[in-house]
C-alpha positions in Angstrom: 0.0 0.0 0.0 1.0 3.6 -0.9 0.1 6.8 0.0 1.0 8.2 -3.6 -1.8 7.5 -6.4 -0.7 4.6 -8.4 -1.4 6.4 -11.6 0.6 9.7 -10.5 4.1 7.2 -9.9 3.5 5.8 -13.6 3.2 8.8 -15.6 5.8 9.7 -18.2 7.3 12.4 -16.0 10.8 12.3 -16.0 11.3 11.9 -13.0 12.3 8.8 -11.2 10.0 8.0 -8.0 10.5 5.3 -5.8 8.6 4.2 -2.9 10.3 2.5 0.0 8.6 1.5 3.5 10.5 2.4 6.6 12.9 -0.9 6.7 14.4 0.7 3.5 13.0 -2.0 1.3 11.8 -0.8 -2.2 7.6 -1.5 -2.6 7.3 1.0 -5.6 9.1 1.9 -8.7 8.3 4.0 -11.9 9.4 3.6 -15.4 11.3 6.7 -15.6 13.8 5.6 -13.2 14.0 2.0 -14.9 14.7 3.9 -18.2 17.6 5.8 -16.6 19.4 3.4 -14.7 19.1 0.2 -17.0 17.5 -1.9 -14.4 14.5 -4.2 -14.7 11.7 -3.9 -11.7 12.2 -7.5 -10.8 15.7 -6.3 -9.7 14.6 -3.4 -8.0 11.3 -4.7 -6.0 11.4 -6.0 -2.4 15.4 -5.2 -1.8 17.3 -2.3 0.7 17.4 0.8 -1.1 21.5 0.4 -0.2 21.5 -2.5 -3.3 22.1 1.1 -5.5 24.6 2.6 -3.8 23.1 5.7 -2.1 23.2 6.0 1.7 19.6 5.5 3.5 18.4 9.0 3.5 16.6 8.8 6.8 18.2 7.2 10.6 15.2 6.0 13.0 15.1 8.3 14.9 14.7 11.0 12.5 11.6 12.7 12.5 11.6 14.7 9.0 8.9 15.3 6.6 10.2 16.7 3.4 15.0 17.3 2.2 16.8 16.8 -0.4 20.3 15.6 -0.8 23.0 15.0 -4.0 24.3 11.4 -4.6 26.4 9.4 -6.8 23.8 6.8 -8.4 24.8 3.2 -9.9 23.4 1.9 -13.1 22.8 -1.6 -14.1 25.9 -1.1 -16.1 27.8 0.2 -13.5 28.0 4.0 -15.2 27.9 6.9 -11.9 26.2 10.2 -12.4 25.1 12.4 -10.4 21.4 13.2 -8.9 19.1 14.6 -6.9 17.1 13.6 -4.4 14.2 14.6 -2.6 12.1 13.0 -0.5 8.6 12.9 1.3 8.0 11.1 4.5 4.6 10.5 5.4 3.2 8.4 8.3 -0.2 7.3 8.3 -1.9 5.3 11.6 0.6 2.3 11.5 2.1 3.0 8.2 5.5 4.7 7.3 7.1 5.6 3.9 9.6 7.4 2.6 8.9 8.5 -1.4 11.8 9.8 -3.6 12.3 11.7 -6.3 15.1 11.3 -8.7 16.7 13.7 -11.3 19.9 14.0 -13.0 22.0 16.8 -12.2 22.1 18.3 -15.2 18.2 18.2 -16.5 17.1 21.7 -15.2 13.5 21.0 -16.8 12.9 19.1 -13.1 8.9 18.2 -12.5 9.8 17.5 -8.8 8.9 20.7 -6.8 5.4 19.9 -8.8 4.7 16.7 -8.4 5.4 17.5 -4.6 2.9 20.1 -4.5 0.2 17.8 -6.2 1.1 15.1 -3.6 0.6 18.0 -1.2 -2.9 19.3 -2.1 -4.0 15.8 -3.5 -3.7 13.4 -0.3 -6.8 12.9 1.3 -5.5 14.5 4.7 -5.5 17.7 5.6 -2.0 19.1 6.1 -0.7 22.0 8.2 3.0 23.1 8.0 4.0 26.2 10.8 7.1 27.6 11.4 8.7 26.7 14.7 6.3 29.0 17.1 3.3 27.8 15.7 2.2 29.8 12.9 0.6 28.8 10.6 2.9 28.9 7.2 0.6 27.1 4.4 -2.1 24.7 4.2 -3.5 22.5 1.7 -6.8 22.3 0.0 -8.3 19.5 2.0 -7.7 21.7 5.2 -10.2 24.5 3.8 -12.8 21.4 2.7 -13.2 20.1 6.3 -12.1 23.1 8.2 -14.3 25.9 6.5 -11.2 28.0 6.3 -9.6 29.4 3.1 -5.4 29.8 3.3 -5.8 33.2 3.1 -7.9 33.5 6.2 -5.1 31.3 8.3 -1.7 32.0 7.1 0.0 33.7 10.1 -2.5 32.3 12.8 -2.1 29.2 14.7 -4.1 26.0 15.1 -5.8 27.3 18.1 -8.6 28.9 16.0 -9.7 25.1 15.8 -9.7 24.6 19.3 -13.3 23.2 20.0 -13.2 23.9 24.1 -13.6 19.8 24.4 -9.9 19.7 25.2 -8.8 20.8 28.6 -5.3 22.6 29.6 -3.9 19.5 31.1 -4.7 17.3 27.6 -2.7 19.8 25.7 0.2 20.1 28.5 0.6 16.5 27.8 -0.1 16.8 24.3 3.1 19.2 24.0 5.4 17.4 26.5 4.9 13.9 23.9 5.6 15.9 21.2 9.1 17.3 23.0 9.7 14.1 24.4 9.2 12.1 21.2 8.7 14.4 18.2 5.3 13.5 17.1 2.0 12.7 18.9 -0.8 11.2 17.2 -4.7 10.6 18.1 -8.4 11.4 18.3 -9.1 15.1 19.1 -12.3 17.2 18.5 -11.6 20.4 17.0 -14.3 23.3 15.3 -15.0 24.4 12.2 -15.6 27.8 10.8 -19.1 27.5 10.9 -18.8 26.3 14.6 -19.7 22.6 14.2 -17.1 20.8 16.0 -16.1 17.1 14.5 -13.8 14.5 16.0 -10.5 14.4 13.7 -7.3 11.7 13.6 -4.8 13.7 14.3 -0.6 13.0 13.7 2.0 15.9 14.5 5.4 16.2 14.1 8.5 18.3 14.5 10.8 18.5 11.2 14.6 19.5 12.1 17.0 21.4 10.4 20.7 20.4 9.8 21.6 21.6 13.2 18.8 19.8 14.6 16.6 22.7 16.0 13.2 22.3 15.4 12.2 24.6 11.8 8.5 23.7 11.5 5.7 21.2 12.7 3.4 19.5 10.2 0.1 18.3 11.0 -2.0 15.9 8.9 -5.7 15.2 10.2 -9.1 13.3 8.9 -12.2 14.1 9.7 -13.6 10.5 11.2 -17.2 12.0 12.0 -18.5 8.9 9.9 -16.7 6.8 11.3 -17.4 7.7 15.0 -21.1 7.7 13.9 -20.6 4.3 12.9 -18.6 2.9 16.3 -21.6 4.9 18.5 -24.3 3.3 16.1 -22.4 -0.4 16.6 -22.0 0.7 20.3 -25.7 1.3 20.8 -26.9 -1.9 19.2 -23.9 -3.9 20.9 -25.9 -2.2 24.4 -29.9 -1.8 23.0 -32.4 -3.9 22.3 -33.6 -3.4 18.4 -37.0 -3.9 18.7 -38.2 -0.9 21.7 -34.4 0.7 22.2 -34.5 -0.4 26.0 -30.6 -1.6 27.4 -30.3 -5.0 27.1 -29.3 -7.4 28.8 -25.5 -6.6 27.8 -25.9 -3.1 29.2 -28.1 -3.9 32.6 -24.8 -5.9 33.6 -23.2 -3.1 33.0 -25.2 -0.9 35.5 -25.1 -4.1 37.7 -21.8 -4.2 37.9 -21.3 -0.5 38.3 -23.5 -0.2 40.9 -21.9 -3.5 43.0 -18.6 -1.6 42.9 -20.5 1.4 44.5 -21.5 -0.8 47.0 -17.7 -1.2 48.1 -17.4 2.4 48.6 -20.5 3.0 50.5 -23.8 0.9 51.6 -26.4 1.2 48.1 -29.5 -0.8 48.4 -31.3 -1.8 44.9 -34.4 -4.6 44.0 -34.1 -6.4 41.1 -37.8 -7.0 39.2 -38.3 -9.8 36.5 -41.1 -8.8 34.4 -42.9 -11.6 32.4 -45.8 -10.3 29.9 -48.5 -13.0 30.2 -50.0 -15.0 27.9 -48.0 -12.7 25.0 -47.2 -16.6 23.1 -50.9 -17.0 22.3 -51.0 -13.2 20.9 -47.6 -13.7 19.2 -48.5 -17.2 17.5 -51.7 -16.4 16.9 -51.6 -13.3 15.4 -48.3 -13.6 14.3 -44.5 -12.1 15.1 -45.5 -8.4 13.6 -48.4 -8.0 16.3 -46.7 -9.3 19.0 -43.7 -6.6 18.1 -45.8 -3.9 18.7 -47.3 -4.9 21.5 -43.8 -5.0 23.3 -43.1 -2.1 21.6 -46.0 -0.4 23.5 -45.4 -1.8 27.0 -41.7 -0.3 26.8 -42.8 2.9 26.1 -45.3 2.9 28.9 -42.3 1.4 31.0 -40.1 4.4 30.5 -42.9 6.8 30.6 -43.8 5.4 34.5 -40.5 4.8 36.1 -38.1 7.0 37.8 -35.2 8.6 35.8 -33.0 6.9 38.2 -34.4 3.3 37.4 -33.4 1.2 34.9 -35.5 -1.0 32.2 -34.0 -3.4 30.1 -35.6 -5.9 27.9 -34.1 -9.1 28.6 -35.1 -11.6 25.8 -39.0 -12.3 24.1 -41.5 -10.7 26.7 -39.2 -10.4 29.6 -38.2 -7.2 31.2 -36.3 -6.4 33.9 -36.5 -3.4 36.0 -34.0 -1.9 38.6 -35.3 0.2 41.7 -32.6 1.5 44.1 -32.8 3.1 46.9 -33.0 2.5 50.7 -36.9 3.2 51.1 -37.5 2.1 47.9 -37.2 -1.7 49.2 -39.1 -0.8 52.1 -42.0 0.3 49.5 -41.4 -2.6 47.0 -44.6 -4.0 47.8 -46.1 -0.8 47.0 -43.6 -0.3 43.8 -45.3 -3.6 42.6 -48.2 -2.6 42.4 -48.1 0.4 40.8 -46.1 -1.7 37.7 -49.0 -4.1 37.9 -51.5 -1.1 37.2 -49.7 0.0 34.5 -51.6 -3.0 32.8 -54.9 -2.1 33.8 -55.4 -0.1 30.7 -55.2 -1.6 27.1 -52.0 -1.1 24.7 -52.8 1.1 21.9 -50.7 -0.4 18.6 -51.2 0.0 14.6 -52.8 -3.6 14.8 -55.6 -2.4 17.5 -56.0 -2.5 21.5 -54.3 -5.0 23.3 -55.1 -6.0 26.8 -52.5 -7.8 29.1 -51.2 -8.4 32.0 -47.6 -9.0 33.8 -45.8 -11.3 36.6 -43.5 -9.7 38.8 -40.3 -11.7 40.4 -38.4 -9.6 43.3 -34.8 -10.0 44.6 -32.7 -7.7 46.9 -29.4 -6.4 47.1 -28.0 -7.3 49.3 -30.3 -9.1 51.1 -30.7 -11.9 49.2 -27.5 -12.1 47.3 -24.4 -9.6 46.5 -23.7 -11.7 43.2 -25.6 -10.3 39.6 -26.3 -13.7 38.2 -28.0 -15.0 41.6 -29.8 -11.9 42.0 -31.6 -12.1 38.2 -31.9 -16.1 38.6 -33.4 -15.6 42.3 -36.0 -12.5 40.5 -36.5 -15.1 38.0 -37.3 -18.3 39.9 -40.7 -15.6 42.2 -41.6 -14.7 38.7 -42.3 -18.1 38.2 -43.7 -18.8 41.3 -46.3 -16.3 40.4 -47.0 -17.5 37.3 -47.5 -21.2 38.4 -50.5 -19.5 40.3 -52.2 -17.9 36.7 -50.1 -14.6 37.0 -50.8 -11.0 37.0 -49.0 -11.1 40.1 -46.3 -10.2 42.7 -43.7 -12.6 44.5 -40.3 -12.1 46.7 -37.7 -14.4 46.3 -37.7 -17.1 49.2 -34.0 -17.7 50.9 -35.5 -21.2 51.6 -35.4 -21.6 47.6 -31.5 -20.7 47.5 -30.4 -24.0 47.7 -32.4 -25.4 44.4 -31.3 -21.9 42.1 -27.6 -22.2 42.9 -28.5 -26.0 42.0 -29.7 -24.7 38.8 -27.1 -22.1 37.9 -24.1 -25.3 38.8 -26.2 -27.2 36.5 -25.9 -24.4 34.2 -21.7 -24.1 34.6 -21.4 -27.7 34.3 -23.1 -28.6 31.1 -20.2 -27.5 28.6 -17.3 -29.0 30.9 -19.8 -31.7 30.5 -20.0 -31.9 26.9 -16.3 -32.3 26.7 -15.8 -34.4 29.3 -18.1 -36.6 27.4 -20.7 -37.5 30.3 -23.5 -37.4 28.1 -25.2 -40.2 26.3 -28.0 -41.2 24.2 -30.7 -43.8 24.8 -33.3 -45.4 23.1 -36.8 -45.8 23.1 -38.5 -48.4 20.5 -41.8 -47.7 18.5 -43.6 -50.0 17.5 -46.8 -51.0 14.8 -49.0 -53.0 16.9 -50.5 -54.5 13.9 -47.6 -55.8 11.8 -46.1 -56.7 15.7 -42.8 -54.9 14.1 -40.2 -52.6 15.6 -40.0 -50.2 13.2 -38.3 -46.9 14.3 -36.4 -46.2 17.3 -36.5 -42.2 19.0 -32.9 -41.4 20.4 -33.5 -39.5 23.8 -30.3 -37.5 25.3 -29.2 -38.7 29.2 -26.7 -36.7 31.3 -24.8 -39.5 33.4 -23.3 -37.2 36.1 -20.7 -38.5 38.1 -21.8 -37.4 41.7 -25.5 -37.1 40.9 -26.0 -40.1 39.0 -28.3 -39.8 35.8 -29.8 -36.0 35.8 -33.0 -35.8 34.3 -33.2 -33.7 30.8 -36.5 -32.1 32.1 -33.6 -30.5 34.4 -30.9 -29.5 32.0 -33.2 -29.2 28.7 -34.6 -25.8 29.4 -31.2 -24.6 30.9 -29.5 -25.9 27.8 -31.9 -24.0 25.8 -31.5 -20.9 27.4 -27.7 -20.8 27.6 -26.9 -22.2 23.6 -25.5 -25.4 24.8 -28.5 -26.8 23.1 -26.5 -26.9 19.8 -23.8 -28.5 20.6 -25.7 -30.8 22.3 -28.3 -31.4 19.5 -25.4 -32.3 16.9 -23.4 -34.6 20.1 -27.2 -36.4 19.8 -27.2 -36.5 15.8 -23.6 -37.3 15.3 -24.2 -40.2 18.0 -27.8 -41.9 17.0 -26.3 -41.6 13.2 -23.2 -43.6 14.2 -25.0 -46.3 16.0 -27.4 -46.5 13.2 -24.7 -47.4 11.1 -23.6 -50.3 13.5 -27.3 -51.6 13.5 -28.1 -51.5 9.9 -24.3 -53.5 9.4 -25.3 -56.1 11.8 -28.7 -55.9 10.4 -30.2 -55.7 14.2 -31.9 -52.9 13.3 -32.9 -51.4 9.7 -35.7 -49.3 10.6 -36.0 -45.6 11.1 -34.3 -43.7 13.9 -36.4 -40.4 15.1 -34.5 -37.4 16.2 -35.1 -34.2 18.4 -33.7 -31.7 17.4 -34.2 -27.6 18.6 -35.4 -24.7 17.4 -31.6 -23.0 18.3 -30.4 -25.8 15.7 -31.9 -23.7 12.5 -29.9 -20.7 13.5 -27.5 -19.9 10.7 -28.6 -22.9 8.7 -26.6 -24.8 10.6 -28.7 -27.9 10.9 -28.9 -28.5 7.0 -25.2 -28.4 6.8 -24.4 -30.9 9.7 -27.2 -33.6 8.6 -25.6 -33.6 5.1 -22.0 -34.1 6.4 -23.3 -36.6 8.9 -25.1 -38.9 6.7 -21.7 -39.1 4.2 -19.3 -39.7 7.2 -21.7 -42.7 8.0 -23.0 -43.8 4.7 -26.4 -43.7 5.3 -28.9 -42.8 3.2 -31.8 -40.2 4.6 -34.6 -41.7 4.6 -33.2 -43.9 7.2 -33.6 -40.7 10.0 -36.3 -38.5 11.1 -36.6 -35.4 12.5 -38.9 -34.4 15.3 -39.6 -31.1 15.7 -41.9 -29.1 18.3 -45.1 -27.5 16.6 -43.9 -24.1 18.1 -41.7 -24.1 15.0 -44.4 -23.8 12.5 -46.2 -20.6 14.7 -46.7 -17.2 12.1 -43.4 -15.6 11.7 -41.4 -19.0 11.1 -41.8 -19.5 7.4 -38.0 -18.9 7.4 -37.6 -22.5 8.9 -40.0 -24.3 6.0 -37.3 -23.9 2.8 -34.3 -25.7 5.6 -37.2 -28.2 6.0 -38.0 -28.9 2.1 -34.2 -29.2 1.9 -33.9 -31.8 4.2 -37.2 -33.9 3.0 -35.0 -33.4 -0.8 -32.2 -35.8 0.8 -35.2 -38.5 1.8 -34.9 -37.4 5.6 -38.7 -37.2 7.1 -39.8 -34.8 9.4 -42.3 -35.0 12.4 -44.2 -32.8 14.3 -43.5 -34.0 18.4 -46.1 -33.3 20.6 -48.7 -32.5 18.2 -51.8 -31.0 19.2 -50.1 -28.3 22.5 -49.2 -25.4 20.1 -51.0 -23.1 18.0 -50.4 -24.2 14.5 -53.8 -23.4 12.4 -55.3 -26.1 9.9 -54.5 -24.0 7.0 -50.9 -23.9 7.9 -50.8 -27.1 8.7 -52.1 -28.3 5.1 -48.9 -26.2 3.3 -46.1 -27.6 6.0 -43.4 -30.0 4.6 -43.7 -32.9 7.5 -44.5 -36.7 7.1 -45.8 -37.1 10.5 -47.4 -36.6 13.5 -46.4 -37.5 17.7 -49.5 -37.4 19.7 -48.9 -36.0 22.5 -48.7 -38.2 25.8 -51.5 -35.9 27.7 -54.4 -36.7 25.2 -53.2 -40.7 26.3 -53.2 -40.3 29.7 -57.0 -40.8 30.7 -58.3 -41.8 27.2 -60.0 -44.9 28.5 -62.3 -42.6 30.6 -62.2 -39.3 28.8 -64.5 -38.9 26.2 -63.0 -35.6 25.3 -59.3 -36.9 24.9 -61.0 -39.8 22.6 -62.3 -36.8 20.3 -59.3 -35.2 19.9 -57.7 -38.1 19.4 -59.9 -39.2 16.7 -59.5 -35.9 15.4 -56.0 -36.0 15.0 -56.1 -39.6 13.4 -58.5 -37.6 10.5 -56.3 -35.0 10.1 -53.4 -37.3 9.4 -55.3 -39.4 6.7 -56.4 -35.9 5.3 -52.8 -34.8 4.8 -51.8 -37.9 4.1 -48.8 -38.0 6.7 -48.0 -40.7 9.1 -49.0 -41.0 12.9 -47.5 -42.6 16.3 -48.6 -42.0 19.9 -46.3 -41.2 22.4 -46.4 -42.1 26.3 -48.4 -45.4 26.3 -48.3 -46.8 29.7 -50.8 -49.2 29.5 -52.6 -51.7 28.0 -55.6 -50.3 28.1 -54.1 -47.3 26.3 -53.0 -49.2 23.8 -56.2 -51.1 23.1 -58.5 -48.0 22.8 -55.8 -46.0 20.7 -55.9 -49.8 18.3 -59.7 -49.7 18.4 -59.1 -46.0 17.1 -57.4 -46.5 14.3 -53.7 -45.8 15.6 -51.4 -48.3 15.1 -48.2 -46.9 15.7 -47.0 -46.8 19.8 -44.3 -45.9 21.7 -44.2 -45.7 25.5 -43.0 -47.6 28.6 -46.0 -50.7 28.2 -43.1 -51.8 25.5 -40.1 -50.6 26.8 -38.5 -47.7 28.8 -35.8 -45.8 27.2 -32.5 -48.0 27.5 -28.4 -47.4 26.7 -27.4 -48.5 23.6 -26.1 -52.0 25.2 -29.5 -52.6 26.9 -31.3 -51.4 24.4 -29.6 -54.3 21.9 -30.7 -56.8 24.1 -34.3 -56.1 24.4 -34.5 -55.6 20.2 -33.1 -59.6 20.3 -35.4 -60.6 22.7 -38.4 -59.0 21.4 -37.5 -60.8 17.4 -37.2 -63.8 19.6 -40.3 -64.1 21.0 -42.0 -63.0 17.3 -39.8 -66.0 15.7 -41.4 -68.1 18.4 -45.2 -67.0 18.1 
């Protein structure tokens, strides 16, 4: 790279240029110079400026912009004559180089002096050359375009008619001592224009000596970076700010967290710490789809920030969660007060471009100190009464119990442990046979994901599911499970134990950044098996409005034979007319329509129901969670014929699990 315009160094000037960086080594050569010394560039490129026989023009520690000097130079043929040299150091940020400028003696038609002053007035920095006290002596023209100022109007004045007042005296004490001390001094500085907008500039100074070494002028070269310090605050506010209503997130709240625990070191601070949950926003938000629900949260932050103190703070965390900050002494001895004032802020219906909106919210309270000096605790602690409150149908207020500590610090090891356990390899995956009742054949087999602890024994996932979900861990997690049911597949199919399907969860965090598409593709050649031989169960909170960006992974899946089911079918919100347009081959029923469907008249509809639906679409159908055999009877009587559940088998380890498949083909061979 080179400060100098590629096209100015090539022109048919006759003038020899050569660019070197600070090392010495050439980078740049024109074809003047090649013309007058005989040499070729590949001789020239990449070497010490010495390989020509003129001394290095500049020591390290030589801070000069602009000299000129006479020297004997070397052609390719070994002929001397003499010529001049000038040359133009420029240092940019990180960059240094030294450009010169080579005439023979005895040419007196020399372009140099203009080719320096078109370097001068054509670099995209503004330049500033004053004598040694500060005056200003010239400028170029990029100086008058971001200053305001012509020449004319600063020749003999100095700098200081830029000063913006941002700067104080000690910044420019110290400015002046690094610019004694080393010569130069570069950085950001806000300086004003003649109109009297002041702009942030990237400044570099330096001294230039004369031949006795006493300083003859400084030179200043500046940029104007007011786009580019538009664009770091614009990345710094969506780093810190939630896109959606503006409010901090969750980045920023730790922030103030943490800011407000050091406080706390210096003198006693007292602060609460609310976790807001919106309820029932998923039925609005899948029903109505992802554009209503937006506005609505859009609506409650403004009402948020409208009602709270200036001093409080309101992030969104994630979805419909908020959390609030209250500090202050009496302010925790008012909390239940405080409470209910946020709860009243629901009374009244949220006005959005999609109509009124009438909610309501659950509130979970921690202390500080009270109930923990740590930030994670206190937010998990907030958390764990905010559930407490909506276990009880919300719209609500709890404080966090002490007595609960024990189970939330259970919760957040839990949370620490699962990627050491990931690596450490303490996971496994078990399986669970399904099986067609009417043919009497095992024919798919659902891979479920156990954590084998070593101290607690096997953890269940309904523990470290949700935690897995909400930290990421999920993905990795998700393809250990993939990577692991394929493999063992494989080993079945060889052995021909087992050539049916094998079913496998996977999680909503798995379509993020098409990553699942990808992995089942590579997975499949590593193990040479072809895809119809997996399936993929998905939740039906997948297909809610707003989620059509998952259907094309989906359809590219299906295209390599995998099939896709819908698990616990029947919970969610997914419409009929949806449904119909979905690429999935079949359907779970959920376990709580099986429970009680000897006795329950109502779970036998909706069963029946579902049964229809499936023969309408034309899509398979299994039900999950049979227990009994009176389960199985009535679901047979129904019509469903494909079962899975603990009446055949309880999920086992892949060693157990071998065992039972041998024993259940033995006892077919012997019926």
């Amino acid at each position: 790279m080179t400060f100098l315009n590629k096209q100015l160094i090539q022109e048919e000037v006759y003038t020899g240029i050569l660019v070197l960086n600070i090392h010495g080594v050439l980078v740049e050569v024109n074809n003047h110079f090649l013309d007058i010394t005989g040499f070729e560039e590949k001789d020239l490129l990449d070497k010490e400026f010495d390989c020509f026989s003129i001394n290095k023009i500049l020591s390290k520690d030589d801070n000069s912009t602009f000299g000129n000097y006479r020297s004997l130079l070397t052609g390719k043929d070994g002929a001397r004559f003499m010529v001049k040299i000038c040359y133009f150091y420029q240092r940019k940020e990180n960059i240094e180089q030294i450009i010169l400028f080579i005439e023979e003696i005895n040419d007196v038609d020399t372009t140099t002096e203009s080719i320096i002053k078109q370097i001068f007035n054509h670099t995209k920095e503004a330049i500033i050359v004053t004598d040694n006290r500060g005056f200003i002596q010239t400028v170029n023209s990029n100086f008058s375009s971001i200053t305001g100022y012509s020449e004319e109007e600063v020749i003999g004045k100095t700098p200081a008619i830029l000063n913006s007042g941002k700067q104080d005296k000690s910044f420019y004490k110290q400015f002046w001592q690094e610019i004694i001390d080393e010569g130069c001094w570069q950085g950001e500085i806000w300086n004003k224009r003649k109109n009297g907008d002041i702009y942030p500039e990237w400044l570099n100074i330096s001294s230039i000596t004369d031949v006795h070494g006493q300083i003859s002028n400084y030179i200043c070269q500046f940029t104007d970076i007011t786009n580019r310090k538009k664009s770091e605050e614009e990345l710094h506010f969506h780093a810190y700010h939630d896109s959606l209503t503006s409010l901090p997130n969750r980045n920023l709240l730790f922030e103030k967290l943490r800011h407000l625990c050091v406080r706390h070191e210096e003198s006693p601070i007292y602060f609460a710490v609310l976790f807001c949950d919106l309820d029932r926003f998923k039925v609005i938000n899948d029903s109505l789809g992802h554009d209503v629900g937006d506005e609505l949260l859009k609506s409650v932050a403004t009402r948020f920030k409208a009602k709270l103190r200036d001093n409080d703070i309101i992030a969104r965390s994630g979805g419909d969660e908020f959390i609030v900050i209250i500090e202050g002494k009496k302010a925790l001895t008012n909390m239940d007060k405080i409470c209910l004032q946020i709860l009243s802020m629901f009374d009244e219906p949220f006005q959005t471009k999609y109509g009124e909106f009438k909610t309501s919210i659950s509130l979970g309270v921690s202390k500080f100190p009270s109930d923990s000096t740590d930030i994670t605790e206190l937010i998990s602690f907030a958390d764990a009464a905010m559930l407490k409150v909506k276990e009880t149908g919300g719209n609500h207020y709890s404080f966090f119990d002490l007595k609960e500590k024990m189970f939330i610090k259970k919760r957040l090891e839990l949370e620490n442990e699962i990627y050491q356990a990931i690596e450490k390899q303490q996971f496994e995956v078990w399986y669970q046979p399904q099986i067609n009742i009417k043919t009497h054949e095992v024919y798919g087999v659902e891979c479920l994901i156990r954590w084998n602890h070593p101290e607690q024994g096997i953890i269940s996932p309904d523990l470290f599911i949700p935690i897995a979900e909400a930290n990421g861990s999920i993905k990795k997690l998700g393809y250990f499970v993939l990577k692991t049911a394929c493999h063992q597949l494989r080993q079945w199919r060889l052995s021909n134990l087992f050539t049916g399907v094998m079913a496998i969860n996977v999680s909503l965090r798995q379509f993020e950044r098409n990553d699942l598409l990808g992995q089942v593709k590579k997975i499949l050649a590593e193990e040479m098996i072809p895809g119809n031989a997996i399936e993929l169960e998905v939740t039906e909170s997948l297909f809610s409005e707003g989620n059509n960006y998952h259907i094309p992974i989906l359809s590219a899946l299906r295209e390599l034979g995998v099939t896709v089911a819908i698990d616990d079918f029947g919970t969610g919100y997914s419409s009929l007319q949806r449904l119909k347009n979905l690429p999935i081959d079949n359907l779970k029923i959920d376990k709580c329509f099986i429970d009680n469907i000897e006795h329950s008249p109502e779970d036998v509809a909706i069963v029946m129901s579902i049964i229809l639906l499936s023969k309408t679409f034309k899509v398979d159908l299994i039900a999950e969670g049979i227990e009994t055999q009176e389960q199985a009877n009535k679901l047979r009587e129904l019509g469903c014929y494909n079962q899975q559940g603990y009446l055949y088998s309880k999920p086992l380890n892949s060693h157990d699990f071998e065992l039972w498949l041998m024993d259940f083909k033995g006892k077919q061979q012997s019926e």
